[in-house]
C-alpha positions in Angstrom: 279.3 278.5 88.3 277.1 276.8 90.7 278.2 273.9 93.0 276.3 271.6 94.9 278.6 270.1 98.0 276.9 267.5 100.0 278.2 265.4 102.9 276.6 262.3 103.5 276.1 260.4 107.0 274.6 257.6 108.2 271.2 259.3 108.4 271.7 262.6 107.5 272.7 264.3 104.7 273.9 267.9 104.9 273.9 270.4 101.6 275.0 273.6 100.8 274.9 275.4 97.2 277.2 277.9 96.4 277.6 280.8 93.8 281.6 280.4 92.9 281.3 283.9 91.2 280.6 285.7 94.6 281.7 282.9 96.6 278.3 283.0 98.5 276.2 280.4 100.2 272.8 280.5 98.3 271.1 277.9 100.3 271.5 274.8 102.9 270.3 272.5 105.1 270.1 269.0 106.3 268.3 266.2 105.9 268.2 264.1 109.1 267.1 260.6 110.3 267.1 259.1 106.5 265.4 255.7 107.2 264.3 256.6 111.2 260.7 257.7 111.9 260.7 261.4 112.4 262.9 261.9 109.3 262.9 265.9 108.0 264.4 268.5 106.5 265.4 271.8 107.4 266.1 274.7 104.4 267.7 278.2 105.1 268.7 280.8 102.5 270.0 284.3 103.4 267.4 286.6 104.5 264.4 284.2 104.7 263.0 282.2 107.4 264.5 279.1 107.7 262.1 276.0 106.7 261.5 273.0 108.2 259.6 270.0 107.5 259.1 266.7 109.1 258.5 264.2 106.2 259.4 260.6 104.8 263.0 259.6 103.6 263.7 256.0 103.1 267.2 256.3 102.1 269.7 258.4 100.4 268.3 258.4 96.8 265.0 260.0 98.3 267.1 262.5 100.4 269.1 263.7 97.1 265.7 263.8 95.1 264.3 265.6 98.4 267.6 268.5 98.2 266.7 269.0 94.4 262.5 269.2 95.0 263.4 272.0 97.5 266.2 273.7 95.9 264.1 274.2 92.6 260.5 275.0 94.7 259.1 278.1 93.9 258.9 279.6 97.1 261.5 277.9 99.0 263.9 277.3 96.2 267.2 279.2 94.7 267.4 278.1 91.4 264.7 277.6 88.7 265.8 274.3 87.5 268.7 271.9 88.2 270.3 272.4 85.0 271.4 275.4 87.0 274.2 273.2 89.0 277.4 272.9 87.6 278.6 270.5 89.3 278.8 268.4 93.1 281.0 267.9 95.5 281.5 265.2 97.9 282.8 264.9 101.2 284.8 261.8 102.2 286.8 260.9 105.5 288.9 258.6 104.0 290.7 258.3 100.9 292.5 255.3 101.7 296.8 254.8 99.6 295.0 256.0 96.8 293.4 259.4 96.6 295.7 262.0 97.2 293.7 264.9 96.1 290.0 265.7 95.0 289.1 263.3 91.6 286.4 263.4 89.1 283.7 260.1 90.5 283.7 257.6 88.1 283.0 254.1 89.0 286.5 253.2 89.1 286.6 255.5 91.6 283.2 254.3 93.4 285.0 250.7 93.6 288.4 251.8 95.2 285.8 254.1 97.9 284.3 250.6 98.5 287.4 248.5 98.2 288.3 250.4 101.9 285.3 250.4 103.8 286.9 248.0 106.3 289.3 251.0 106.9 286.1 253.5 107.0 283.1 251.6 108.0 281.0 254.6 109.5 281.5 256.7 107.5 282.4 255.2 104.1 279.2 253.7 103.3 277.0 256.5 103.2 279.4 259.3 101.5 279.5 256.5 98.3 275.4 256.7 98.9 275.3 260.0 98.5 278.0 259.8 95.4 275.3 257.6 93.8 272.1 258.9 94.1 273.4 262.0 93.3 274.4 260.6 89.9 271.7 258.6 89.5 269.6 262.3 90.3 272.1 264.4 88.2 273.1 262.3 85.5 275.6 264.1 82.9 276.9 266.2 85.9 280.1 266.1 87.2 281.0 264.7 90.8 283.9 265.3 92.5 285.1 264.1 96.1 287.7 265.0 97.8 289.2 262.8 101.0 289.7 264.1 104.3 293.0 262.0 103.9 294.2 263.5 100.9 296.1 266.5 102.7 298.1 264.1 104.5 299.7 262.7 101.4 302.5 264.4 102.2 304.0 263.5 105.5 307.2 262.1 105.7 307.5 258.6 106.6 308.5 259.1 110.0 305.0 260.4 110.8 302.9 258.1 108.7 304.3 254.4 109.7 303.9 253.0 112.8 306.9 251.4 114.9 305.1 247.8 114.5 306.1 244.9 111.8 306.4 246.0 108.9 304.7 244.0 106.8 300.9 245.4 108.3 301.6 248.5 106.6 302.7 246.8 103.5 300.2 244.3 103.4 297.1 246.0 105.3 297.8 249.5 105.2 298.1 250.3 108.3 299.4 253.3 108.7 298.8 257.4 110.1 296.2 258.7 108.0 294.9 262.4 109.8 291.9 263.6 109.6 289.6 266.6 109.2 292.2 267.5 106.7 290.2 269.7 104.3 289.7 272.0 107.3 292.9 272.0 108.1 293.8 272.6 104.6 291.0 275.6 104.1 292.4 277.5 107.2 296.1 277.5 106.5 295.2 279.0 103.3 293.2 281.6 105.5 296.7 282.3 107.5 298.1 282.9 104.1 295.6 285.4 102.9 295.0 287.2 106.0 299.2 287.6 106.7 299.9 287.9 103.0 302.1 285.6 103.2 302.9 282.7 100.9 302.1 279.2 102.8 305.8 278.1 101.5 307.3 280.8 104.2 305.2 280.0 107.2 304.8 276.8 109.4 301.1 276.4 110.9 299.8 274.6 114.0 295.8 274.5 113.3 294.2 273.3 116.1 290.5 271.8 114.8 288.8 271.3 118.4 285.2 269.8 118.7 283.5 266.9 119.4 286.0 265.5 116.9 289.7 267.0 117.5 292.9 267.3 116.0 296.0 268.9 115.8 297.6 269.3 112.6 301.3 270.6 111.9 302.0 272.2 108.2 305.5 273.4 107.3 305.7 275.2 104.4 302.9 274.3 102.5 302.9 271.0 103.3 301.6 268.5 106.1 303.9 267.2 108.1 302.5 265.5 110.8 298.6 265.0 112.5 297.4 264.2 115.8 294.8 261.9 114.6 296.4 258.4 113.0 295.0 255.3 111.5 291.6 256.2 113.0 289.9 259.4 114.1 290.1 257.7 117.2 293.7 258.5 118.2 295.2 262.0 119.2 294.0 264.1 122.0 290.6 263.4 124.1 287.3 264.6 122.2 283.4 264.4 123.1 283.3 260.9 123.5 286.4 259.6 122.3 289.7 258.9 124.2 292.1 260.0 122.1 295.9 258.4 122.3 296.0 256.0 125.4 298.6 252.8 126.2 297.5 250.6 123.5 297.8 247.2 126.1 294.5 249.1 128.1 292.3 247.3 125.0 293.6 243.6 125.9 294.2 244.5 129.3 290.2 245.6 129.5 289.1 241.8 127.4 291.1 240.1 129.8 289.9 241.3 133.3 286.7 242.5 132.4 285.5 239.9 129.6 284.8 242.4 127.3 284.9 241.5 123.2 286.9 243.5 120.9 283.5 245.6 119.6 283.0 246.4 123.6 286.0 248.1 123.8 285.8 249.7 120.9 282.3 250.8 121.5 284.0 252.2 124.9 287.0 253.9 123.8 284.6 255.8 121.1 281.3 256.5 122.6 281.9 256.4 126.2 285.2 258.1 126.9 286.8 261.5 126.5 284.8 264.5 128.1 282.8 262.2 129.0 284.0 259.5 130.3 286.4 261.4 132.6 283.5 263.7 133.6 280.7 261.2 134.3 278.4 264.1 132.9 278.3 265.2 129.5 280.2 265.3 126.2 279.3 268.7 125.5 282.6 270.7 126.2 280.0 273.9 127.3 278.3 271.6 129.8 281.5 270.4 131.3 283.3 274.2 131.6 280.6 275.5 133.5 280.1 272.3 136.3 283.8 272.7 136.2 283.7 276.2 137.1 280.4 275.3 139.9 283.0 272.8 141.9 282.5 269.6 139.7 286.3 267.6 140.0 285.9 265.6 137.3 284.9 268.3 135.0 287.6 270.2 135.9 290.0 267.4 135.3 287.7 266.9 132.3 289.4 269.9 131.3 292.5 269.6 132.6 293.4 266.6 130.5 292.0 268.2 127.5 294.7 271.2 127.7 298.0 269.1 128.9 297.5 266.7 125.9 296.7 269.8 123.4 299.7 271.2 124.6 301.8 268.4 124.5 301.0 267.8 121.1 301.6 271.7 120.2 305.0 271.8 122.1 306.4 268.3 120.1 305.4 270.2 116.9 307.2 273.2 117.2 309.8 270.9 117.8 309.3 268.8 114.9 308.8 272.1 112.7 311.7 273.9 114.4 309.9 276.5 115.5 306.0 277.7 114.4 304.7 281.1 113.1 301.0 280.7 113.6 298.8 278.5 116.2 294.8 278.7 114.4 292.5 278.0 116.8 289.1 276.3 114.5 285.8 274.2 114.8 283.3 274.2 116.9 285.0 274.6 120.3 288.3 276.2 118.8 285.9 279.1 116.9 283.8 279.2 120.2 285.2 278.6 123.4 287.6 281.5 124.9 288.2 280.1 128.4 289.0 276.6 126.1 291.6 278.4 123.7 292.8 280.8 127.1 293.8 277.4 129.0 295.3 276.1 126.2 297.7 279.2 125.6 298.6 279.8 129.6 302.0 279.2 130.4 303.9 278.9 127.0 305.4 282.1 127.1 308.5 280.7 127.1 308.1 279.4 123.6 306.6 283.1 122.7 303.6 282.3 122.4 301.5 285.2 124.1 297.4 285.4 124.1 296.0 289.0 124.4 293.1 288.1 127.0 291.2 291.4 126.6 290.9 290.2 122.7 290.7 287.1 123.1 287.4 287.5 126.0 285.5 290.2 123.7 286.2 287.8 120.3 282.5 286.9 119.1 281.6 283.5 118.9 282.3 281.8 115.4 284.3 285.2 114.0 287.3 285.8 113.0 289.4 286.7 115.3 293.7 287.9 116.2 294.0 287.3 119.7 297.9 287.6 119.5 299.3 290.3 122.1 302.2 292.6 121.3 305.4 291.0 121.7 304.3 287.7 121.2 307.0 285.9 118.5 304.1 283.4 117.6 300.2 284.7 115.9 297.7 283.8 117.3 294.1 283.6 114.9 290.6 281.9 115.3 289.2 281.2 112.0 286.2 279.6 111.5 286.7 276.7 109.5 284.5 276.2 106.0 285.4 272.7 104.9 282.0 272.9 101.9 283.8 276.2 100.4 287.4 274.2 100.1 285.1 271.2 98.3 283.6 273.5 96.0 286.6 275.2 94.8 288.2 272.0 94.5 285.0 270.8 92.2 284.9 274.1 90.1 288.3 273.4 89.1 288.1 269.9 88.3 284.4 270.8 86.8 286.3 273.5 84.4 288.5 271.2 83.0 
């Protein structure tokens, strides 16, 4: 079986096809700036030069017919004709009260995904155009999407409503929601595999740190708790964002400095975090190394990074009553050692103990145990793969 996952932005649309038999990538790529001048795409497949191609693409529709044109080519394509694809999977960030798991797109479906735009408006629009023209490309295929939300379905409560009237949850759904959870939810079932270990037995801290970050606590089986809430915006400082801060600074900012609600938004999303504390870049690479020249703000950059990563590890293991394994994923958690080292300093006391000599010669988007003898708590970095959970979530809808 042969599923196509694609993941919709704004102006972008990233694709990957995958053989479910061998579980192997047989092409990807991207198709960027979709409606901007100096829209392209760029085409890899194992063992072949990648390909690139600066060309026209007015909007989604044309990107999707674009993926299928070069997919089926024949020199740069995979497949002979698109009768080959089973089926296609979707990426969404947010599922909304409704979607607790992946679902078979229908237009019932289409309508809810619109319905709660208000509650996704960056990135809801586009994943439902890419839901579209793929079945306007593909008719007769099955599409399936599965919500970033949906592993969050089952928090208790206590972690999903927030401590303000009642009736806004009720009424507007306001509420925690998590997300990144499909990577969350593809590397605890890594820590089951690679321990051997049913999921049921173990509770999981999984640590998804990049320019988007959060911190996700799973106890047997089953979310309990994320650092990210009714927005990606909350939870611990990322690229640009400022993670959880005193939620009077919003108010506090319209009323001294005459901002409007979108100016503060606009701030706390695209000017903060990494860089907004550093005054340099966003780029967590960037910042380590002026932090390690002399740069003070970098290095407190930094420094603010770790405490509120640890802060939300320690009040896990609390909530958990205890932890088995910390996962260390995404781009910075896969990449950065000196990151994941600061993180990890000084919580021996809770047995968690790094081995520095494997966690300083661990290669860069591997696999990796950096856990050193003695230590009660494991210590992995797993590289994420949030289009491989998709597609075996679509085979298995697409089988039935």
């Amino acid at each position: 079986m042969k599923i196509l996952v694609i993941n919709a932005g704004s102006s972008s649309l990233k694709y990957q096809l995958i053989d479910m038999d061998t579980n192997e990538v047989i092409a990807k790529g991207i198709c960027e700036r979709i409606g901007i001048e100096g829209s392209s795409i760029t085409h890899k497949r194992p063992g072949k030069e990648k390909y690139f191609c600066e060309t026209k693409i007015a909007n989604h529709d044309e990107a999707i017919a674009l993926v299928m044109k070069t997919l089926t080519d024949a020199e740069l394509g995979v497949i002979a004709s698109v009768d080959e694809i089973d089926a296609i999977g979707h990426r969404a960030a947010h599922g909304g009260t409704d979607l607790s798991g992946a679902v078979v797109v229908d237009e019932k479906v289409l309508a809810y995904l619109e319905s709660i735009v208000p509650l996704n408006p960056l990135h809801g629009p586009p994943a439902i155009a890419g839901m579209r023209a793929s079945m306007a490309a593909m008719p007769g295929k099955t599409n399936v999407v599965l919500p970033d939300t949906a592993y969050y379905f089952t928090m208790p409560p206590a972690s999903y409503v927030y401590p303000i009237p009642y009736e806004y949850y009720e009424q507007y759904k306001v509420r925690r929601y998590g997300f990144h959870g499909t990577s969350h939810r593809y590397v605890c079932g890594k820590v089951s595999e690679i321990l051997g270990k049913p999921l049921e037995e173990l509770k999981i801290i999984t640590c998804h740190i990049g320019s988007g970050s959060s911190i996700t606590a799973t106890k047997y089986g089953k979310a309990v708790d994320t650092s990210m809430g009714f927005t990606p915006q909350d939870g611990v400082p990322m690229g640009t964002r400022s993670g959880a801060i005193d939620p009077t600074i919003p108010s506090y900012l319209m009323k001294t400095c005459g901002y409007t609600p979108e100016q503060v938004e606009n701030i706390l999303n695209n000017k903060s975090g990494l860089l907004g504390v550093s005054g340099l870049s966003s780029d967590c690479l960037k910042v380590l190394i002026a932090a390690g020249e002399g740069n003070e703000r970098c290095a407190l950059a930094m420094d603010i990074l770790y405490h509120n990563i640890k802060k939300i590890i320690g009040s896990y293991i609390a909530e958990m009553n205890g932890v088995d394994v910390i996962v260390f994923t995404a781009g910075i958690g896969e990449n950065d050692k000196v990151v994941r080292e600061n993180i990890c300093r000084e919580l021996e006391w809770l047995g968690i103990v790094m081995d520095k000599a494997a966690n300083d010669s661990s290669e860069r988007g591997e696999f990796a145990d950096i856990t050193a003898n003695g230590s009660r708590v494991k210590l992995l970095v797993i590289p994420t793969d949030e289009e491989m959970m998709i597609a075996k979530e679509t085979a298995r809808l697409a089988a039935k």
